[in-house]
MIMINU-997603 format. One line per field, with one value per residue: residue number from 1; x, y, z of N, C-alpha, C in turn. Coordinates in steps of 0.2 Angstrom, whole numbers, padded with zeros to 4 digits, always signed. Example, Ala and Ser with C-alpha at 12.3 -4.5 7.8 and 13.67 -1.06 7.14 Angstrom:
BEGIN
i = 1|2 .
n.xx = +0066|+0064 .
n.yy = -0028|-0011 .
n.zz = +0039|+0035 .
ca.xx = +0062|+0068 .
ca.yy = -0022|-0005 .
ca.zz = +0039|+0036 .
c.xx = +0066|+0064 .
c.yy = -0016|+0000 .
c.zz = +0039|+0039 .
REM end
This chain:
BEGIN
i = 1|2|3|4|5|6|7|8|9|10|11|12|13|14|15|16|17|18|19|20|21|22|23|24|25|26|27|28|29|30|31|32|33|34|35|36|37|38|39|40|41|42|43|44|45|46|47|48|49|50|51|52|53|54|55|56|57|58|59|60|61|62|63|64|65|66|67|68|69|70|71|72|73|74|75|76|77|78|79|80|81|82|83|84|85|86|87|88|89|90|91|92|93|94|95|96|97|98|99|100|101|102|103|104|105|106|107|108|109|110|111|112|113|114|115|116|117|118|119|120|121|122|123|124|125|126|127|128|129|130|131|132|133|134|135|136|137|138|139|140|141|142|143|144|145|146|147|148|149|150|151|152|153|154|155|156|157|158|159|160|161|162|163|164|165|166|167|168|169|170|171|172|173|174|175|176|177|178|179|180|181|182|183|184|185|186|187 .
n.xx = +0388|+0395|+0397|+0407|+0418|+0421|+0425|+0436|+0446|+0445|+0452|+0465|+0467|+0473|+0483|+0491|+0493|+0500|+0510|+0518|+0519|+0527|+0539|+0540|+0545|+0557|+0565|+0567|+0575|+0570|+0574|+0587|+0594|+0592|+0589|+0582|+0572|+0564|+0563|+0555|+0542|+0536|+0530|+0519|+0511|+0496|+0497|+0506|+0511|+0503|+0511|+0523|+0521|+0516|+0525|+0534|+0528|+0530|+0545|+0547|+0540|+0545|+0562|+0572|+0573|+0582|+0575|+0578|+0581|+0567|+0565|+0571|+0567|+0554|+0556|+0561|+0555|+0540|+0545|+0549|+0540|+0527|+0534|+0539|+0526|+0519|+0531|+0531|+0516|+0519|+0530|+0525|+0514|+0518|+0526|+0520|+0510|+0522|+0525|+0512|+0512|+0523|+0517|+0506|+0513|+0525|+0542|+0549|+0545|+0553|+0567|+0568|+0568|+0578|+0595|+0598|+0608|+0604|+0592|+0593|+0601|+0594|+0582|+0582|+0586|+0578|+0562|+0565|+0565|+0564|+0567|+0563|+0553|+0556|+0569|+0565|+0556|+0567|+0576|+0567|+0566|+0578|+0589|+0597|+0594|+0590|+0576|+0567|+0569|+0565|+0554|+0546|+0554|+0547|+0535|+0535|+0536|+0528|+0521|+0506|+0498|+0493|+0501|+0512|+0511|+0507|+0521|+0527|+0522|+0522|+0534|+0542|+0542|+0551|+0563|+0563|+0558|+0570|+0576|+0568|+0572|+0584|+0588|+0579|+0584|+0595|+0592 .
n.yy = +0554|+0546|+0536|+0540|+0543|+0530|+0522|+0528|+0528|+0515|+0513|+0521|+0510|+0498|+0504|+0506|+0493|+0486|+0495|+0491|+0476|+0477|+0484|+0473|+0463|+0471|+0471|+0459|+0454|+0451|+0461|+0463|+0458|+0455|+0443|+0439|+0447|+0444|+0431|+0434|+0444|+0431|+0424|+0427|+0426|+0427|+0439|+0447|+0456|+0465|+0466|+0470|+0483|+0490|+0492|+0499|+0509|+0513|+0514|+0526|+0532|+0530|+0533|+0523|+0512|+0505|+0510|+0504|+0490|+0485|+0487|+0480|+0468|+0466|+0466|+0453|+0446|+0449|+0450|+0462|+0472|+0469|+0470|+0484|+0491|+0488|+0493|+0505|+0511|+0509|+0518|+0528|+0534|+0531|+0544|+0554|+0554|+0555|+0569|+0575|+0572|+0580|+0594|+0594|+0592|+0600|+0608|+0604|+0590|+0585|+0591|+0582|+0571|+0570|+0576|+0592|+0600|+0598|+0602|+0615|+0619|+0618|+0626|+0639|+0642|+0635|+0642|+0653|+0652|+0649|+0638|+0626|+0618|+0612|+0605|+0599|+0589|+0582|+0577|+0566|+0557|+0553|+0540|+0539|+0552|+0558|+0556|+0551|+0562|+0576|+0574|+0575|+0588|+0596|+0597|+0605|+0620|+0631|+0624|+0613|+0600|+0595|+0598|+0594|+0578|+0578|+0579|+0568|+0557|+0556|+0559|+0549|+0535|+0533|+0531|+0520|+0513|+0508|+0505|+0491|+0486|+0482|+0476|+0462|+0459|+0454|+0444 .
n.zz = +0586|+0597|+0589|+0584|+0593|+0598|+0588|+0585|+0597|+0594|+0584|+0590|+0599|+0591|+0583|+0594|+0596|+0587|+0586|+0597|+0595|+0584|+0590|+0600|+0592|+0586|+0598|+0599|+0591|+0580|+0569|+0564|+0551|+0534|+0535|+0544|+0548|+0535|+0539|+0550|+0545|+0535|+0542|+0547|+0536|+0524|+0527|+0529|+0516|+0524|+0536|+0533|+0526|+0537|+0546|+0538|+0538|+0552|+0553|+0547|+0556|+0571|+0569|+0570|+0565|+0549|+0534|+0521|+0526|+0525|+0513|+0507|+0511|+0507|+0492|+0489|+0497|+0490|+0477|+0465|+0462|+0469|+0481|+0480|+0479|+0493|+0502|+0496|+0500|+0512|+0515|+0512|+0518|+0531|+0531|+0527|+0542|+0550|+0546|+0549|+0565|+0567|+0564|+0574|+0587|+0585|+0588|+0598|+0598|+0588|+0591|+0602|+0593|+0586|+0582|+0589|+0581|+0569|+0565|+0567|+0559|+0546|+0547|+0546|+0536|+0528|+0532|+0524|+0511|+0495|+0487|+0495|+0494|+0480|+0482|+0494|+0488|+0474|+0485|+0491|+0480|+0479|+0483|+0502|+0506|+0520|+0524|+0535|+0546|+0537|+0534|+0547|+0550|+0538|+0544|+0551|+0545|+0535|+0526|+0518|+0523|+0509|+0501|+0504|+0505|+0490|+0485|+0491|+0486|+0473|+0472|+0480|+0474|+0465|+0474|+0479|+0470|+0464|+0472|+0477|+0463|+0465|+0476|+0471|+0460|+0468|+0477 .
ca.xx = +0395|+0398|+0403|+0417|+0423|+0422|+0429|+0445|+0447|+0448|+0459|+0471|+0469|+0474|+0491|+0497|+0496|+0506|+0517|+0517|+0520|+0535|+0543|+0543|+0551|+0563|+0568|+0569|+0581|+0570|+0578|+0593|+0596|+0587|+0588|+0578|+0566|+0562|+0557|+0547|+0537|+0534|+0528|+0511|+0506|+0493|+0496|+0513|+0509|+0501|+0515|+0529|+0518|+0513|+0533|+0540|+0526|+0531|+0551|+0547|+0537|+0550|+0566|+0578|+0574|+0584|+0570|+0581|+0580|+0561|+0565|+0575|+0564|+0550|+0558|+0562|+0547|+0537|+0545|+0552|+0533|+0524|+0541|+0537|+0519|+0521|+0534|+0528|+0513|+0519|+0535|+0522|+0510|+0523|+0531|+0513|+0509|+0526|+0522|+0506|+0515|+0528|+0513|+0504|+0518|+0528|+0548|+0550|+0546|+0557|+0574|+0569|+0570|+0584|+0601|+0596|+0611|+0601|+0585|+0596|+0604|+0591|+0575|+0584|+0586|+0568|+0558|+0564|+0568|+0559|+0567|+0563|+0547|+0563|+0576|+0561|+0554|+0572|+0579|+0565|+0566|+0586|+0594|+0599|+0594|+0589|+0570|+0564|+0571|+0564|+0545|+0546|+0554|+0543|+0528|+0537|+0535|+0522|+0517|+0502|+0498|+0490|+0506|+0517|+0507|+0510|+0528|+0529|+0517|+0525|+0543|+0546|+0543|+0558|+0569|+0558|+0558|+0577|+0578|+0564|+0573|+0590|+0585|+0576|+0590|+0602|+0588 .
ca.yy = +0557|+0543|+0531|+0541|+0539|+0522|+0525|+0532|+0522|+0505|+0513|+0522|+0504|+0494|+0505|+0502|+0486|+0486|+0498|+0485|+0468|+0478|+0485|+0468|+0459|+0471|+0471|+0451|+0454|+0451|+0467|+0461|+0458|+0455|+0435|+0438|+0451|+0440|+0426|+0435|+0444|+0426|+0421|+0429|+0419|+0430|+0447|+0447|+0462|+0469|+0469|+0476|+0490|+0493|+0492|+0503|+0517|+0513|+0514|+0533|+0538|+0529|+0533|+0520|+0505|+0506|+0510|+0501|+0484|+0484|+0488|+0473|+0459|+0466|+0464|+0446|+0441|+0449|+0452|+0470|+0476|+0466|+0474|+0491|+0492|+0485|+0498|+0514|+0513|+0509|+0523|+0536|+0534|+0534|+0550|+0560|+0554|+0560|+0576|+0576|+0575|+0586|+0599|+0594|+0595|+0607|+0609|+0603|+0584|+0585|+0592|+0575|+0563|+0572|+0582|+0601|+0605|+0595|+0606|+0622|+0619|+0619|+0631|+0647|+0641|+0633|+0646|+0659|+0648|+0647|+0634|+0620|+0611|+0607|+0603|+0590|+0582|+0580|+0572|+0561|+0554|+0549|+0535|+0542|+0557|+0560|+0558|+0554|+0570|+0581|+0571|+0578|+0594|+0599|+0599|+0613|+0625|+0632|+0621|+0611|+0593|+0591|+0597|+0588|+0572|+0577|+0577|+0560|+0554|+0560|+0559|+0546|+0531|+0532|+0530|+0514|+0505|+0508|+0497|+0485|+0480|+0480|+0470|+0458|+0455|+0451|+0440 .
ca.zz = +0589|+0600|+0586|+0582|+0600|+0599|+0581|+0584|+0601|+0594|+0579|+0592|+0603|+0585|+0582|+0599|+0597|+0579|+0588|+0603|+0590|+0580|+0595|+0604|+0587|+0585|+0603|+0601|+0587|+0570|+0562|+0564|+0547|+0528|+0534|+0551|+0546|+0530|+0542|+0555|+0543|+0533|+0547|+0547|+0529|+0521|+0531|+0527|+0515|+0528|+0540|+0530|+0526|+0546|+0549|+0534|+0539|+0560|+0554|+0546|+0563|+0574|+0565|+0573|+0559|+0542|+0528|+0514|+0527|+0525|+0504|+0505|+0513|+0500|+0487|+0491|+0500|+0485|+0471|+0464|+0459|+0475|+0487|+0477|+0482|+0501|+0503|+0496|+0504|+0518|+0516|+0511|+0524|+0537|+0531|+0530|+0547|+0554|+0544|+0555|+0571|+0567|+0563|+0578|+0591|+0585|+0587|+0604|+0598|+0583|+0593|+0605|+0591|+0581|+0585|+0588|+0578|+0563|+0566|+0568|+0552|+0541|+0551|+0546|+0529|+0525|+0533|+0519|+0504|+0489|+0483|+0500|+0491|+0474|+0489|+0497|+0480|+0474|+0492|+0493|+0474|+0478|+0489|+0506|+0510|+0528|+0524|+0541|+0548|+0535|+0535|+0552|+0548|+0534|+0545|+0556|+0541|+0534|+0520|+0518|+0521|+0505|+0495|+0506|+0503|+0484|+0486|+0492|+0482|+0466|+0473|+0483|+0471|+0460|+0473|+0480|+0462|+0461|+0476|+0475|+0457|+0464|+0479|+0468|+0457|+0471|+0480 .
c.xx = +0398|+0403|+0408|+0420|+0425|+0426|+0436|+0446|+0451|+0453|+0466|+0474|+0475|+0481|+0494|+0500|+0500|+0510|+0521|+0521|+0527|+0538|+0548|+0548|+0557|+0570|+0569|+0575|+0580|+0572|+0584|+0598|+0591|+0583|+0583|+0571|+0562|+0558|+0550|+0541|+0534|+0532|+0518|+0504|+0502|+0494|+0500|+0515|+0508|+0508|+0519|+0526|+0518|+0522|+0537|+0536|+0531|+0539|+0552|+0545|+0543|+0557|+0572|+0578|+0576|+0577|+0571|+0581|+0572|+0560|+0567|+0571|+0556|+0552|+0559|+0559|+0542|+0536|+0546|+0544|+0529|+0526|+0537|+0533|+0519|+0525|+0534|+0523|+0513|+0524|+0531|+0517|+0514|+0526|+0524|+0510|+0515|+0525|+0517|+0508|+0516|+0522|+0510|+0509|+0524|+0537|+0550|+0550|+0552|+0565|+0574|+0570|+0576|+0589|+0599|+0600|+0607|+0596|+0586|+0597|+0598|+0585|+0578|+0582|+0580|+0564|+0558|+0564|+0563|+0560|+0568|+0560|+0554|+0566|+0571|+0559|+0563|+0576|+0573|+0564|+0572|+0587|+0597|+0598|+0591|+0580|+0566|+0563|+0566|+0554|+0544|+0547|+0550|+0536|+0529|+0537|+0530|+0518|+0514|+0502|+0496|+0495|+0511|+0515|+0510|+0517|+0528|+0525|+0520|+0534|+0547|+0547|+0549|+0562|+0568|+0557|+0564|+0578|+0575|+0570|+0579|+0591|+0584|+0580|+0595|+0599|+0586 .
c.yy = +0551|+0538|+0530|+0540|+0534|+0521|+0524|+0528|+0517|+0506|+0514|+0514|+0498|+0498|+0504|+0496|+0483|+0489|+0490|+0477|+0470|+0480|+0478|+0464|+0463|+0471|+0463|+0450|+0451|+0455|+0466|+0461|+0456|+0447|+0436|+0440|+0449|+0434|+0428|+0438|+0438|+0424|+0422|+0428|+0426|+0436|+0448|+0454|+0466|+0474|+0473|+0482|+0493|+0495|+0499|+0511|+0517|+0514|+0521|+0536|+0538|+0529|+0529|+0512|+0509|+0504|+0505|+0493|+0480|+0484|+0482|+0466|+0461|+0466|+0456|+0443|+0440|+0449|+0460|+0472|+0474|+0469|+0482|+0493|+0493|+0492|+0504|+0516|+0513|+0515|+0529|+0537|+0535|+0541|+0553|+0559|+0560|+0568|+0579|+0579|+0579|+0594|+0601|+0595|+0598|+0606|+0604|+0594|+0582|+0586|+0586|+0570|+0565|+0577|+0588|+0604|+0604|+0600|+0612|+0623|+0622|+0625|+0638|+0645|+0639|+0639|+0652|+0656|+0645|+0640|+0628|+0614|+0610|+0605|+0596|+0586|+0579|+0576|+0567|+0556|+0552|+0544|+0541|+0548|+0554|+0561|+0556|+0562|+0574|+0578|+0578|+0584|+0599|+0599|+0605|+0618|+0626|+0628|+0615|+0604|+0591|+0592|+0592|+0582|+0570|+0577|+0570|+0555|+0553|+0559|+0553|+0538|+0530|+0532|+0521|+0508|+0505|+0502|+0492|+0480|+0478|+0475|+0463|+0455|+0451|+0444|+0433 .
c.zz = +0593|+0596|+0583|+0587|+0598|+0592|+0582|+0589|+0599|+0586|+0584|+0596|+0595|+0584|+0588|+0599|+0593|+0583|+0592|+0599|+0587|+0584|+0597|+0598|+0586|+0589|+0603|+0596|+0579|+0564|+0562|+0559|+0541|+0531|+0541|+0551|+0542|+0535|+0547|+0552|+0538|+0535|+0548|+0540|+0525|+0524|+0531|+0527|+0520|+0535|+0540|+0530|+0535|+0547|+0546|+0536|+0547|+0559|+0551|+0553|+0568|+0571|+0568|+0570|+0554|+0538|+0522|+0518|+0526|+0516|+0502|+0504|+0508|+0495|+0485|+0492|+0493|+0478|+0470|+0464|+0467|+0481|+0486|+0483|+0490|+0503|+0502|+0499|+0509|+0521|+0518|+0517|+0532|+0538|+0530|+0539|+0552|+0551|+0548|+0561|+0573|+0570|+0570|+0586|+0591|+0584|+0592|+0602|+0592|+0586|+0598|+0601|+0585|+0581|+0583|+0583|+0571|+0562|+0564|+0560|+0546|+0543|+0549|+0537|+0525|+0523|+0525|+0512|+0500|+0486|+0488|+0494|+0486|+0478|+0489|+0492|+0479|+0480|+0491|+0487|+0475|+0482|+0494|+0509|+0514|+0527|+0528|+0544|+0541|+0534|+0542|+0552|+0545|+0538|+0550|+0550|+0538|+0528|+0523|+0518|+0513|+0497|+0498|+0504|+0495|+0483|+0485|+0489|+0474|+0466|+0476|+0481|+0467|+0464|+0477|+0477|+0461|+0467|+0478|+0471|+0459|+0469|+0476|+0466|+0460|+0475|+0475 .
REM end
């Protein structure tokens, strides 16, 4: 029992300091743009990979980084299929975690990180609606929809992480490969 304490411990010590690392770049002004973001994550040599991913999941939790600036600089850095990878696992992973939260702390953290009228909007509408899970696969397979908000949303209802999961899993690659390649091209 203890060396799950110590376990989970030195995992939660380990995302603060990710938090902690991307916070402080983006307050120094490396998201600034394709061309800033591209050098500070270049910067880290063989962990590169790694970073984008900790970034593209930590820009689903904290919704206040552009998701398609982190599509951009993998795609470039790695290449459309290299960019891909990088970014969806680090998209999907960020959006079941917010799903998590959401679950775990309820409404109350959700109207803090997102306009109540946002919340209101939809909460009447979901709860009874058959046809949500087609709404959320379809939004998360397109360009732009609002798929922060609804990672977080959808864990305020009553479905299951293990189908949200599959949603994002299933749904949110095709809109991910659409701008890896178109990236790539333009890089």
């Amino acid at each position: 029992m203890k060396w799950k304490n110590v376990l989970t411990a030195a995992v939660i010590l380990f995302c603060v300091f990710v938090v902690f690392v991307i916070v402080k770049a983006y307050m120094d002004g490396k998201f600034e743009s394709v061309e800033t973001l591209q050098e500070y994550i270049k910067g880290f040599g063989l962990f590169a990979p790694l970073v984008l991913i900790a970034i593209q999941a930590l820009q689903v939790v904290i919704p206040v980084l552009p998701g398609f600036l982190g599509c951009a600089v993998g795609a470039v850095l790695f290449g459309s299929m290299g960019g891909f990878w990088c970014n969806y696992i680090g998209i999907s992973a960020g959006s079941i975690i917010a799903f998590l939260l959401a679950k775990r702390y309820g409404v109350r953290l959700v109207e803090k990180m997102f306009p109540k009228d946002q919340y209101e909007k939809y909460s009447g509408w979901a709860g009874k609606s058959k046809s949500y899970i087609a709404f959320l696969f379809l939004g998360m397979a397109l360009p732009l929809f609002p798929d922060d908000f609804f990672c977080y949303f959808s864990g305020l209802t009553k479905m299951k992480v293990d189908k949200f999961a599959a949603i994002i899993v299933l749904g949110k690659p095709w809109c991910i490969l659409a701008y890896s390649f178109a990236f790539a091209a333009m890089g």
